[in-house]
C-alpha positions in Angstrom: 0.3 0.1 -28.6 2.6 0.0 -25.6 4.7 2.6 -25.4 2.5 6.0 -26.6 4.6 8.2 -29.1 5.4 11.4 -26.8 5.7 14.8 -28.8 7.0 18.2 -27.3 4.3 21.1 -26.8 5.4 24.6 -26.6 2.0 26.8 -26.1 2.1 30.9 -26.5 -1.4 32.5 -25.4 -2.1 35.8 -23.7 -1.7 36.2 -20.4 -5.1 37.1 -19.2 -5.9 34.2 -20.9 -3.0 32.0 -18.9 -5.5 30.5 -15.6 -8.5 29.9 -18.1 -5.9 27.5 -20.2 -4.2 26.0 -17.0 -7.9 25.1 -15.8 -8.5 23.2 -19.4 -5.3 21.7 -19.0 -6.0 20.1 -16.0 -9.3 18.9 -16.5 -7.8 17.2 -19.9 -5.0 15.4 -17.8 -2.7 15.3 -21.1 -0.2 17.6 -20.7 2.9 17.2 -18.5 4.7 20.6 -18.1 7.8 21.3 -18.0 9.5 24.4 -16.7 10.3 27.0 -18.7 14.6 27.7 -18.6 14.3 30.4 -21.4 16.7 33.5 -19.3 14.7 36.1 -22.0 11.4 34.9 -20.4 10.3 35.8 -16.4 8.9 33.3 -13.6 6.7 33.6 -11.3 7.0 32.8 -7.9 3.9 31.5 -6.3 5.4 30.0 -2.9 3.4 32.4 -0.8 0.1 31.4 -2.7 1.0 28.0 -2.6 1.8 27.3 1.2 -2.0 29.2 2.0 -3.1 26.5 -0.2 -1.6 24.0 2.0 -2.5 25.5 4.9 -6.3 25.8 4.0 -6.0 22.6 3.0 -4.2 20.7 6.2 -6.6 22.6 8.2 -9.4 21.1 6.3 -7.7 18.1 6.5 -7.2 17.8 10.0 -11.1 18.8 10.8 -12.2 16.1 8.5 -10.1 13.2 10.5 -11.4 14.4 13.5 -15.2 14.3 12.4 -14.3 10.7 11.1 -12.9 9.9 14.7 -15.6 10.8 16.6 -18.7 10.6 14.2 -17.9 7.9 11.8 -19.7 8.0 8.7 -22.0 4.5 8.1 -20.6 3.6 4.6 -22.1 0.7 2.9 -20.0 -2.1 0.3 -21.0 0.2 -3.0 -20.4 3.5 -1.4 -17.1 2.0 -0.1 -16.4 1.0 -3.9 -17.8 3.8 -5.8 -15.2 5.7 -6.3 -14.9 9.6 -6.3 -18.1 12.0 -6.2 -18.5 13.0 -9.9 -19.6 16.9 -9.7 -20.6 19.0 -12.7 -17.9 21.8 -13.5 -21.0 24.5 -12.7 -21.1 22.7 -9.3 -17.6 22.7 -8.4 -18.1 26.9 -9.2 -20.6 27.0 -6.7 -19.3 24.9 -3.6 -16.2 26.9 -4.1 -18.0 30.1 -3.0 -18.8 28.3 0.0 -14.9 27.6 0.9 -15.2 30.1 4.1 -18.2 28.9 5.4 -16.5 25.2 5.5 -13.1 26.7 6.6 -15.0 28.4 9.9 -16.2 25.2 10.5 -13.0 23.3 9.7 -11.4 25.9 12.5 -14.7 25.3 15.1 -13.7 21.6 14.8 -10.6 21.7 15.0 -11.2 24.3 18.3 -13.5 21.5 20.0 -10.9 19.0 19.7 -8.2 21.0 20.7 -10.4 21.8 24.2 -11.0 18.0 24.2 -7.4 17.0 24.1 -6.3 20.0 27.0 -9.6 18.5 29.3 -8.5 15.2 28.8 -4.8 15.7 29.7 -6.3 18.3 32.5 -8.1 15.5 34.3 -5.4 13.0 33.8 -3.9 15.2 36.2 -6.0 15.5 38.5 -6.9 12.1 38.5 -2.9 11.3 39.8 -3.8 14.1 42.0 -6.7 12.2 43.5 -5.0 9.1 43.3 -2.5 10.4 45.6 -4.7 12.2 48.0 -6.4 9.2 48.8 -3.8 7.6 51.3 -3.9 10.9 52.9 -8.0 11.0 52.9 -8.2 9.9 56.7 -6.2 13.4 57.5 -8.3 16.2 59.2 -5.8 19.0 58.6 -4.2 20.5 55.4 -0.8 18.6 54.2 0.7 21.8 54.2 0.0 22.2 57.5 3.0 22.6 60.0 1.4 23.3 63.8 0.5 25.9 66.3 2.1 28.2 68.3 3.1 25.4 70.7 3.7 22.5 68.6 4.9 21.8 65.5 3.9 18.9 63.2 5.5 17.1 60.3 3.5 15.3 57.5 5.5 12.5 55.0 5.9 9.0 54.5 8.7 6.7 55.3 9.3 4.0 52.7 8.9 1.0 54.5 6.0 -0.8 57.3 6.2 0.7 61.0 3.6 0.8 63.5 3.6 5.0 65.8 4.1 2.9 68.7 7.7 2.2 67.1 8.3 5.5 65.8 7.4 7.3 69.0 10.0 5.1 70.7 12.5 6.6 68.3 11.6 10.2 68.7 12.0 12.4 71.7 9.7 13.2 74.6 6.7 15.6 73.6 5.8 13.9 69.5 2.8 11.8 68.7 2.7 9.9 65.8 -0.2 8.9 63.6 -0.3 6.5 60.8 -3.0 7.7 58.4 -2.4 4.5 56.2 -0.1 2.6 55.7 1.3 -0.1 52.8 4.0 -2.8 52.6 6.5 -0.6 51.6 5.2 2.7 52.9 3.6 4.5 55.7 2.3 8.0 55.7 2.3 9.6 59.0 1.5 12.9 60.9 4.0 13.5 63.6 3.1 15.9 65.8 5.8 17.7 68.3 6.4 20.5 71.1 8.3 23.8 69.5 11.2 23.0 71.6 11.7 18.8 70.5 11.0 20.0 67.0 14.3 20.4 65.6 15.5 17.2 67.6 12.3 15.3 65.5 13.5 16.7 62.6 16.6 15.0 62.7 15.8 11.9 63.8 13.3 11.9 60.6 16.0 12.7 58.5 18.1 9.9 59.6 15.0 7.6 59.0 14.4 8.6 55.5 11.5 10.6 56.1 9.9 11.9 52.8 7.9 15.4 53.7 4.6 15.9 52.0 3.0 19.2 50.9 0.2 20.8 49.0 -0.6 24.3 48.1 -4.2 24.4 48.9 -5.1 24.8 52.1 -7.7 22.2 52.0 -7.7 18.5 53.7 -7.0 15.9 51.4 -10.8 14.5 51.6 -12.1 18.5 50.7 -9.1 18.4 47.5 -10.2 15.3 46.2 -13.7 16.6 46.2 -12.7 19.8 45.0 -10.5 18.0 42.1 -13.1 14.9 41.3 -16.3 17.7 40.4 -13.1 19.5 37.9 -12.6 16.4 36.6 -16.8 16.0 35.9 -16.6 19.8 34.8 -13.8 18.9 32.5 -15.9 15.7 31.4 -19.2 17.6 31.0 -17.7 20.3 28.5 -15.6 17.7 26.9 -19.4 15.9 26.3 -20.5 19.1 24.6 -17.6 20.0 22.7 -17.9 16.4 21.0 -21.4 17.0 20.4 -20.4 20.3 18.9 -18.1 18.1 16.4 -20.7 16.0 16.0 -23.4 19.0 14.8 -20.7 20.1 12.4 -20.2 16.7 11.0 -22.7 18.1 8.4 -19.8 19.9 6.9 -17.9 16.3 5.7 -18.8 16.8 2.2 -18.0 20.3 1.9 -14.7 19.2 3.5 -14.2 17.1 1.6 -14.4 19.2 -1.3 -12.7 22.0 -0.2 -9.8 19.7 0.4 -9.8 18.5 -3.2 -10.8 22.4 -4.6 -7.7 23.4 -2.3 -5.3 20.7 -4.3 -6.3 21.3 -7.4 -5.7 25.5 -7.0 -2.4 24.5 -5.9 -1.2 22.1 -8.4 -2.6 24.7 -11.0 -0.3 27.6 -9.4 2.2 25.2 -9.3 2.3 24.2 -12.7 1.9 28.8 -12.9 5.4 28.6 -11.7 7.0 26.2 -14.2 5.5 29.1 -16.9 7.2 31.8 -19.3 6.0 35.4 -19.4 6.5 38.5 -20.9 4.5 41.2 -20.5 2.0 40.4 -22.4 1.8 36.9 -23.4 3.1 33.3 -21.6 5.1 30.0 -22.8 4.2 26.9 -21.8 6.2 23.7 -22.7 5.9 20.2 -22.0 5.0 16.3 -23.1 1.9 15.5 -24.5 1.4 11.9 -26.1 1.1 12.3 -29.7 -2.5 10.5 -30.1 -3.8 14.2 -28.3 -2.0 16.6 -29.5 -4.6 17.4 -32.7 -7.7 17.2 -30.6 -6.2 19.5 -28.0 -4.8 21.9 -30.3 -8.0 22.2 -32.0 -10.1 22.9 -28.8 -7.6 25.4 -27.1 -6.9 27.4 -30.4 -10.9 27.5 -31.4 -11.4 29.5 -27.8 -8.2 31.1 -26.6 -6.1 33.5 -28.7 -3.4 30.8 -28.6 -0.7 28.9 -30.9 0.3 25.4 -30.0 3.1 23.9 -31.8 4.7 20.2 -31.2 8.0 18.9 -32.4 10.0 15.4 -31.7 12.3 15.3 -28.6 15.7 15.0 -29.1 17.7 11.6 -27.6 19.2 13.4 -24.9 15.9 14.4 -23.4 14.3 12.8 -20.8 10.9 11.6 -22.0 8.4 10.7 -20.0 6.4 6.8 -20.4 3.0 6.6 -20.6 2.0 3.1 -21.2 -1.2 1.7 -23.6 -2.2 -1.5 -23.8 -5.4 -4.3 -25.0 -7.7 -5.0 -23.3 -6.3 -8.3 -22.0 -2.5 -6.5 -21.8 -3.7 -3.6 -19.7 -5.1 -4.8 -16.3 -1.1 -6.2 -15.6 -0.1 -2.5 -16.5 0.6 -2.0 -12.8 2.4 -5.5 -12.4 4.9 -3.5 -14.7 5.3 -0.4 -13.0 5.9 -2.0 -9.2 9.3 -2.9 -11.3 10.2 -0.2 -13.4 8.5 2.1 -16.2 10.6 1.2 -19.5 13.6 3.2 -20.9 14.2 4.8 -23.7 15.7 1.6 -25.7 13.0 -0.8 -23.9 10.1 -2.1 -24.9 7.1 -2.5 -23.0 7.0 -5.9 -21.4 3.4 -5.8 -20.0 2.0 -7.1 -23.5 5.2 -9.7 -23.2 4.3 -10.8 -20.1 0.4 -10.7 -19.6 -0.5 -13.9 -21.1 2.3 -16.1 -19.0 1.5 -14.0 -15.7 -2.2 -14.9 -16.3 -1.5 -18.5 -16.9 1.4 -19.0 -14.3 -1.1 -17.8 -11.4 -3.9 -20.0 -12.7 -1.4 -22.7 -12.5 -0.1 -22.5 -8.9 -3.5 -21.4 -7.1 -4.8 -24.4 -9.3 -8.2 -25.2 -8.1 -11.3 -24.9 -10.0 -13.2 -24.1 -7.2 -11.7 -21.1 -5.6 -11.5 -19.5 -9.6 -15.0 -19.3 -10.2 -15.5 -17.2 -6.9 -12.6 -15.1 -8.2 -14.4 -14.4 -11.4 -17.9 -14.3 -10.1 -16.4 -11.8 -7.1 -14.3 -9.8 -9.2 -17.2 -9.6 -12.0 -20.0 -8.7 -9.7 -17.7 -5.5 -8.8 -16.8 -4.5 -11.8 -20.6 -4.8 -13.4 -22.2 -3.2 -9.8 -19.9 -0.4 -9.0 -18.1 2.8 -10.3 -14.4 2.1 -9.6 -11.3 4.3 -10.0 -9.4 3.0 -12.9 -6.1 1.9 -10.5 -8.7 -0.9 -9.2 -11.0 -1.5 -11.9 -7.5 -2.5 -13.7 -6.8 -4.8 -10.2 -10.1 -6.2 -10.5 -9.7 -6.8 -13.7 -6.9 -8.6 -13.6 -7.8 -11.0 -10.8 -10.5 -11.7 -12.6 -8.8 -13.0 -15.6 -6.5 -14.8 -13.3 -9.6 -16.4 -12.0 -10.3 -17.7 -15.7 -7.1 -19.1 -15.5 -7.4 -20.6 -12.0 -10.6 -22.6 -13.3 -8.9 -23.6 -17.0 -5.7 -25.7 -14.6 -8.1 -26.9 -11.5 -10.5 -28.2 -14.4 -7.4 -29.8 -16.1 -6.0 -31.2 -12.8 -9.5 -32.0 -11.4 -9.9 -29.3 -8.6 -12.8 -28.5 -7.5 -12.8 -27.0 -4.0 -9.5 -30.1 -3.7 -11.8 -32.9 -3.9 -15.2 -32.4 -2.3 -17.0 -33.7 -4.8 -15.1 -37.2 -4.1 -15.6 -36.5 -0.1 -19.9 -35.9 -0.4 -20.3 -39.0 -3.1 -18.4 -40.8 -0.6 -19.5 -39.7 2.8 -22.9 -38.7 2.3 -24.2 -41.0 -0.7 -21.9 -44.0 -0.5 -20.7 -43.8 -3.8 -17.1 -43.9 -5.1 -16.4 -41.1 -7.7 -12.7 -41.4 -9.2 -10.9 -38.7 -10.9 -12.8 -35.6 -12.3 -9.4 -34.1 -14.0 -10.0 -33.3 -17.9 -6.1 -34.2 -18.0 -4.1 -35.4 -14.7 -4.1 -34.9 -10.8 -0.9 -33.6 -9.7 -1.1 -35.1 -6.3 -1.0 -38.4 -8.2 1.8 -37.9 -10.9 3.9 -35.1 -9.5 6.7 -35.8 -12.2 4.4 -34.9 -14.8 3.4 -31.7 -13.3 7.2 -30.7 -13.0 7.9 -31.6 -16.2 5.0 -29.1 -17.4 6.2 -26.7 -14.9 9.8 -27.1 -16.6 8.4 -27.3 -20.0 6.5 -23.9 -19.5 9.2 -22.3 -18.2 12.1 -23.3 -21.2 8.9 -21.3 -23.6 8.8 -18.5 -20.6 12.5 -17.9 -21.0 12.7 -18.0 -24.6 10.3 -15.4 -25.2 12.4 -13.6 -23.3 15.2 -14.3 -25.1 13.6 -13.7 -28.3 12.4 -10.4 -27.6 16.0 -9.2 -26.8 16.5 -10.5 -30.2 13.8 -8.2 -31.9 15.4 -5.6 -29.9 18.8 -6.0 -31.2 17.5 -6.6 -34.5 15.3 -3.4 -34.8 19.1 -1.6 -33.4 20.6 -2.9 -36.9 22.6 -5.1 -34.9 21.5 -8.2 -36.8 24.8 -10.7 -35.9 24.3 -10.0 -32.8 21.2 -10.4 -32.3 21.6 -14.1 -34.1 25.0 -15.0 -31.7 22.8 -13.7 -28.4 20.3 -16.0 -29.3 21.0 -18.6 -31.5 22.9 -20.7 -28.9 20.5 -20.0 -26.7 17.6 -21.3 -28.2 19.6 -24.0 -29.5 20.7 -25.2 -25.6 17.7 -24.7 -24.2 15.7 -26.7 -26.6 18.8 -29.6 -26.7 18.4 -29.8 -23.0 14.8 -30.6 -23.1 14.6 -34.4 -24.3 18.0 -35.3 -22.5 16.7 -33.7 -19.0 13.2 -35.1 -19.5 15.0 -38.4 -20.1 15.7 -38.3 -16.3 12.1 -39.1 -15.4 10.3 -40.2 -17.9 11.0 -42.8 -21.5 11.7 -40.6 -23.9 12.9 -42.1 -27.5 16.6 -42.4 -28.6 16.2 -40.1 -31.5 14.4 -37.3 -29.7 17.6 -37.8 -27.3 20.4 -37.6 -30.3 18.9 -34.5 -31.7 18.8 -33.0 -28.4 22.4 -33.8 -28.0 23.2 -32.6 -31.2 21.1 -29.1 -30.8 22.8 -29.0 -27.3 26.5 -29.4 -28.6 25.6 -27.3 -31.6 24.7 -24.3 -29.1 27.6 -25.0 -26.8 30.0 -24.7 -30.0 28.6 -21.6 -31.1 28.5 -19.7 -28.0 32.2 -20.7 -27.2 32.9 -18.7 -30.5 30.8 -16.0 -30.6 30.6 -15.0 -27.1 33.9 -13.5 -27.1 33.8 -11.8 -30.0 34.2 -8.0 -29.0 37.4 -9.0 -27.2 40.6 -8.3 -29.8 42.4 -11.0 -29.2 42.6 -14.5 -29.6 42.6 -15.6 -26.0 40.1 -13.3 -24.9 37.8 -14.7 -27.5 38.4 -18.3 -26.3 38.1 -17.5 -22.4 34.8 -14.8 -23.5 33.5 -17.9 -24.8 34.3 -19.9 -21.8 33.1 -17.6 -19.0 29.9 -17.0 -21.2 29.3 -20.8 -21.5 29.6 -20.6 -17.6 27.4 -18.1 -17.2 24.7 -19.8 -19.2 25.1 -22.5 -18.1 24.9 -21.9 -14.3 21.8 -19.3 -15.2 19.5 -20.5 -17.4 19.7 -24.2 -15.1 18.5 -22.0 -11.9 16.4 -20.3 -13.8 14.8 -23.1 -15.2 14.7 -24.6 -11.6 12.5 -21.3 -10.4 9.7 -22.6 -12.3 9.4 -25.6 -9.8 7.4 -23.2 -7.6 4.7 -23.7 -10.2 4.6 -27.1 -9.1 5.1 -26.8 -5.5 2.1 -24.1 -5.1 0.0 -26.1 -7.0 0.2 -29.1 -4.9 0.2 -26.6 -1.7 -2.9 -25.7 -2.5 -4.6 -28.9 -3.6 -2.9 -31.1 -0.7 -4.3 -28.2 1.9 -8.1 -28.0 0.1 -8.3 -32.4 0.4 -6.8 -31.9 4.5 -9.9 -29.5 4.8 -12.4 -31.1 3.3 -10.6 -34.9 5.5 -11.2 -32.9 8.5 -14.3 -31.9 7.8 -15.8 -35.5 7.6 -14.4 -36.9 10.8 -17.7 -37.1 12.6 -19.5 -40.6 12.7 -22.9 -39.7 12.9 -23.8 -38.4 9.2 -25.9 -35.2 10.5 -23.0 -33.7 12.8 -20.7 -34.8 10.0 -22.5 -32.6 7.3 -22.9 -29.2 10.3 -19.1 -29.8 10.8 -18.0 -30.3 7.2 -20.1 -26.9 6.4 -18.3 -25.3 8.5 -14.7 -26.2 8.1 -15.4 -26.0 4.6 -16.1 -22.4 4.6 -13.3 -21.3 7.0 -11.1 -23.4 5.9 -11.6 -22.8 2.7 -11.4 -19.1 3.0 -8.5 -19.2 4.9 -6.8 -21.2 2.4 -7.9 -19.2 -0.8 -6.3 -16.1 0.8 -3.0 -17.9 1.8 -2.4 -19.2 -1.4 -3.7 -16.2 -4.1 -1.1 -14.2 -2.3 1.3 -16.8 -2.7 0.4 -17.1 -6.0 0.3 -13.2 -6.5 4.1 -13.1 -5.1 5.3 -15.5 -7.2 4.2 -15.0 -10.3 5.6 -11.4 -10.3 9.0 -13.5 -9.1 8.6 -15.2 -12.3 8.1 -12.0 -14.2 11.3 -9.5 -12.8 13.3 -12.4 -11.8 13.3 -14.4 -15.0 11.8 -12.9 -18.4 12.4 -9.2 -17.5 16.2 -10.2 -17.0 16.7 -11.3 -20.5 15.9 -7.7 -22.1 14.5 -4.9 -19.7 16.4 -2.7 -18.2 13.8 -0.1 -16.6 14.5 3.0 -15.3 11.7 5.1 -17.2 9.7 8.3 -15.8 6.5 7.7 -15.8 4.3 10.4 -17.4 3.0 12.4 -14.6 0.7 15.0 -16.8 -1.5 18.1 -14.9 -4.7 16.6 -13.9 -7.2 17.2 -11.7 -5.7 14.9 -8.9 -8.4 14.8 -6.3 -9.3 12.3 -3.5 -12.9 12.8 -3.1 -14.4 14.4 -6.1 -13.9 13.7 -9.8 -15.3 16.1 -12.8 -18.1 14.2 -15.4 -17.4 13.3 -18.3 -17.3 16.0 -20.6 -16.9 16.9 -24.7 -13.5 18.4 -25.4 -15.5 20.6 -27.5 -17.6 22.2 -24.7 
C-alpha cells in the first residue's frame, strides 16, 4: 500500500481508432499521458480546436453565473451534498446534440444582461443629470439660453451665498439678477442684461468667479428632468423584461451545466490529442499508469481496438508521478499529506506513519466528550445520507474518526459538554456529582496532562526517527542507519525519567538508568556524528555541532507538544465559563431558558473555535515535527486523463462493456 508501483505504457492503435481510445481513457481515469518527443513521429496541433472549446465554454459559463445571479436556484442540504449528476454514457450522447440549442440560449442570456448592465449605467446617468437639473428646476427658459435681440442673459453659479440685491449692486446699470436657488456654498443665478452692458457684466462675472451653465437641449430644466426621469422608467421597464427573459431561460441551467462539463471534457481529450505520435496510419501514446491497472486495461482496450499496449519500469532519472493508496483508517488523512508535499522518489509515504497520532493528537486537544459525539453523529449522518465526491467523503471521514478520538480523551478527562452534568445535578436537583473522568481532569492536575503531552510526543518523534532508520536501512546503509538513530533513541528515552523528575517522584534507579542511557547517547553521537569528515578534528567538532544540534532540537521539539496540553485546557476551561454563565439567574425557571440558550451558542461557538484550532495544530505537529525526521517531499502527484467535470459524473460502469 502507499506508494502504488507506476509502470510506463507505450500504446500503438490505428488512427481512426485514436478518439474512440482517448474517450476510454478518460472515462477509466488511469492513464497519465505523456507527450510524445519521438522526431520520427508528427504532432498535432489542436490550439485552434482547443481555444473554441474554451470559448463555448466561458460563454456557457458566463450565462450560467448570471442565471444564478438573478434566478437563484432553491437547493436543499442533500442536493447541496450530493455531489455531481451521474448520467449514463447514452445520455451524455444525447444532451450533446443539444449543445446549440443551449449555446443560443447561453448567448440570449448573456444578450439580456449585457442590455441590463448598459440601462443601468444609462440611467445612472441620467439620474446625475436630474440631480443636477433640479437646482435649476425653478428656471422658465432653456440653460442654454443667452437673450434677445435687446438683452442678453447669462446663466451659472457663483460658489459662495449672495442675495441679487448684492449682485446687482456690483453690476452695471441695465442687469437683473435672479437667484433660482441657492445653497451655503453656492448660488445659481440668471442675470439678465442690455446688449450694450453685456460685455461690461461679463467681466465683472469673471472677476467674481462666475461658473457659466449650459445644456444642449433646448428644453427648461423642469421639461429635461421630465424628459430624462420617463428614460430612466423606459430604461427600468426593459431592464424588467430583459431579467424576466433571463429568468424564462433559467430552464436551460442543467443543459448548461452540462454543456460546460461536455465542453471540458472535449478539450482535455484534444489536449491530451496533442501530446500524441502519428504516422500515417497508426498513433503512439505513452504515459504512467499504476501497475495494479495495467492488466485489466490492456485486456479491455486490445479485446476491441486493433491495438498493442506494452509497459516497462521507468528508469531513475525519470520523473514519476505519486499516486497514493492507503487503509481504510490511513486514507481519509491522504489530503493532510498532500497540503505538505506528495513524496519523492526515495520517500516513503507518511500518511500511514502519521494517521494514527494525527487522529489521537486532535482528539486530545479538542478534548471534550461532548462536542465528539456530534462530530461522529454529524459526520456519520452525511456520509450514510448523501452521495459525496470522494475529496469530501475522505474529509468527512476523517473528522469523523477524529470525533472517535475527541470522545476516547473527554471520556478519559471527564468532558462532557466541560462539566454540565456537574452544573444541572447541582443547579437544578441539588445534588453534588464529583468527577466523571475514567482517568483524570486536566483542569485539576495540569502537570500530569503535560507530562502525557511530553510523553506522547518523545513516542511521536521517535517514530519518526525510526522510520528514517527503515529508510536508511532498506538504502543498504545499515551503520548509518544504527549511528542516526541509536543516540537518538538512546537520549530521548534517558531524558525521560530525569526530566519527569522535575515534577513528579520518580525512583532513583529509573533516574540512574536514564542518566546512563542519556550519557551513553551523548558519547555515541560525539563519535559518530562526525564520521564523514576525514580528519580527526572534524570528527570531534562534527560530533560537537551535532550534539548541539540535537540537543537544541529535539528539546523545542519536545516543547511543541505542550500545545496538546494548552488546547486541551482551552477548551475545557471555556466549555465550564459557558455552562457558569449560563446558571447565573436566581430564579430556577429563567435559569434553565438562559442556560439553554448560552449552552447552545456558546457551545457552538466554542466547538468551532477550537476544532480549527485543533485542526491547525495537529497538522503543526505533523510537518513541523515527525515529517522533519525523514520526508523530504517534492513528489508530482499523478494527474491521469479523466473525465474532470464539475457538474456531471459518468455511472459506474464494467470495464468490460
Amino acid at each position: 500500500m502507499a506508494k502504488l508501483k507506476m509502470k510506463k505504457i507505450e500504446l500503438i492503435a490505428m488512427l481512426t481508432e485514436s478518439k474512440k481510445i482517448i474517450e476510454l481513457l478518460q472515462r477509466r481515469g488511469v492513464v497519465e499521458i505523456t507527450r510524445n518527443d519521438d522526431e520520427e513521429l508528427e504532432n498535432t496541433n489542436v490550439t485552434a480546436v482547443v481555444g473554441e472549446f474554451d470559448k463555448f465554454r466561458n460563454t456557457a459559463s458566463q450565462a450560467l453565473e448570471i442565471i444564478d445571479s438573478i434566478a437563484p436556484e432553491k437547493v436543499s442540504v442533500k442536493e447541496l451534498l450530493g455531489g455531481k449528476t451521474e448520467v449514463e454514457k447514452h445520455e451524455f450522447g444525447r444532451e450533446a446534440m443539444h449543445m446549440e440549442q443551449v449555446m443560443g440560449a447561453a448567448n440570449e442570456i448573456i444578450k439580456n444582461q449585457r442590455f441590463i448592465t448598459d440601462s443601468a449605467a444609462a440611467a445612472a446617468q441620467l439620474q446625475i443629470k436630474c440631480d443636477t437639473l433640479q437646482r435649476w428646476r425653478l428656471l422658465d427658459v432653456p440653460l442654454n439660453f443667452r437673450g434677445t435681440a435687446t438683452t442678453a442673459a447669462y446663466i451659472g453659479t457663483l460658489p459662495y451665498l449672495t442675495t441679487a440685491e448684492e449682485l446687482e449692486e456690483k453690476l452695471p446699470e441695465g442687469c437683473s439678477a435672479e437667484v433660482i436657488s441657492s445653497a451655503k456654498e453656492q448660488t445659481n443665478l440668471f442675470i439678465l442684461c442690455s446688449r450694450d452692458v453685456y460685455d461690461e457684466a461679463g467681466d465683472i462675472l469673471r472677476k467674481l468667479a462666475f461658473v457659466y451653465v449650459s445644456d444642449p437641449e433646448n428644453k427648461t430644466p423642469s421639461e429635461l428632468i421630465e424628459t430624462y426621469s420617463a428614460e430612466i422608467e423606459r430604461l427600468g421597464k426593459e431592464s424588467e423584461e430583459a431579467k424576466e427573459n433571463i429568468v424564462k431561460l433559467a430552464e436551460n441551467r442543467q443543459q448548461l451545466r452540462f454543456v460546460i462539463d461536455y465542453l471540458q471534457m472535449r478539450k482535455e481529450k484534444y489536449d491530451a490529442l496533442s501530446g500524441l505520435g502519428f504516422t500515417e496510419n497508426t498513433f503512439v501514446l505513452n504515459g504512467y499508469i499504476p501497475e495494479k491497472y495495467a492488466e485489466a486495461l490492456q485486456k479491455e482496450i486490445e479485446s476491441k481496438y486493433t491495438a498493442a499496449i506494452t509497459f516497462t519500469d521507468p528508469s531513475d532519472d525519470e520523473d514519476v508521478p505519486v499516486l497514493l493508496e492507503n487503509s481504510r483508517f490511513s486514507t481519509p488523512v491522504e489530503e493532510i499529506t498532500k497540503m505538505y508535499a506528495m513524496p519523492a522518489k526515495g520517500d516513503v509515504d507518511p500518511t500511514p506513519v502519521m494517521s494514527f497520532f494525527y487522529y489521537l493528537f486532535f482528539g486530545m486537544m479538542l478534548s471534550d466528550a461532548g462536542y465528539g459525539l456530534l462530530m461522529v453523529i454529524g459526520t456519520t449522518i452525511a456520509l450514510r445520507k448523501f452521495k459525496l465526491e470522494t475529496t469530501m467523503r475522505k474529509t468527512l471521514t476523517m473528522f469523523r474518526n477524529c470525533g472517535i478520538s475527541t470522545v476516547f480523551w473527554g471520556a478519559l478527562f471527564g468532558s462532557w459538554f466541560g462539566d454540565i452534568v456537574q452544573v444541572v445535578a447541582r443547579n437544578f436537583f441539588d445534588k453534588e456529582i464529583g468527577s466523571i473522568a475514567l482517568w483524570f481532569e486536566p483542569l485539576t492536575d495540569p502537570v500530569k496532562l503535560l507530562l502525557v503531552s511530553f510523553g506522547l510526543g518523545i513516542i511521536h518523534l521517535l517514530l519518526g526517527v525510526s522510520v528514517a532508520f527503515k529508510m536508511s536501512w532498506d538504502k543498504g546503509k545499515k551503520l548509518d542507519a544504527i549511528f542516526d538513530a541509536l543516540p537518538i533513541f538512546l537520549i530521548l528515552i534517558g531524558l525521560c525519567p530525569i526530566g519527569a523528575g522535575m515534577f513528579v517522584t520518580v525512583s532513583e534507579t529509573l533516574k540512574n538508568a536514564g542518566l546512563y542511557m542519556l550519557i551513553a547517547g551523548v558519547v555515541i553521537l560525539v563519535l559518530t556524528a562526525g564520521r564523514t569528515s576525514k580528519n580527526i578534528f572534524g570528527k570531534f567538532f562534527g560530533g560537537l555541532y551535532a550534539l548541539y544540534n540535537t540537543a537544541t532540537g529535539y528539546i523545542g521539539d519536545i516543547l511543541s507538544y505542550s500545545r496538546l496540553l494548552a488546547l486541551g485546557l482551552a477548551t475545557g476551561s471555556i466549555a465550564s465559563v459557558i455552562n457558569l454563565i449560563g446558571t447565573m439567574p436566581e430564579n430556577k425557571i429563567v435559569k434553565l431558558i438562559v442556560l439553554i440558550v448560552v449552552f447552545i451558542v456558546g457551545h457552538i461557538a466554542n466547538l468551532a473555535i477550537n476544532l480549527l484550532g485543533a485542526y491547525v495544530h495537529t497538522d503543526r505537529l505533523q510537518f513541523v515535527e515527525l515529517f522533519s525526521k525523514f520526508y523530504t517531499g517534492g513528489g508530482r502527484e499523478f494527474a491521469p486523463l479523466t473525465v474532470n467535470t464539475k457538474y456531471i459524473k459518468f455511472k459506474e460502469e464494467n470495464s468490460n462493456d
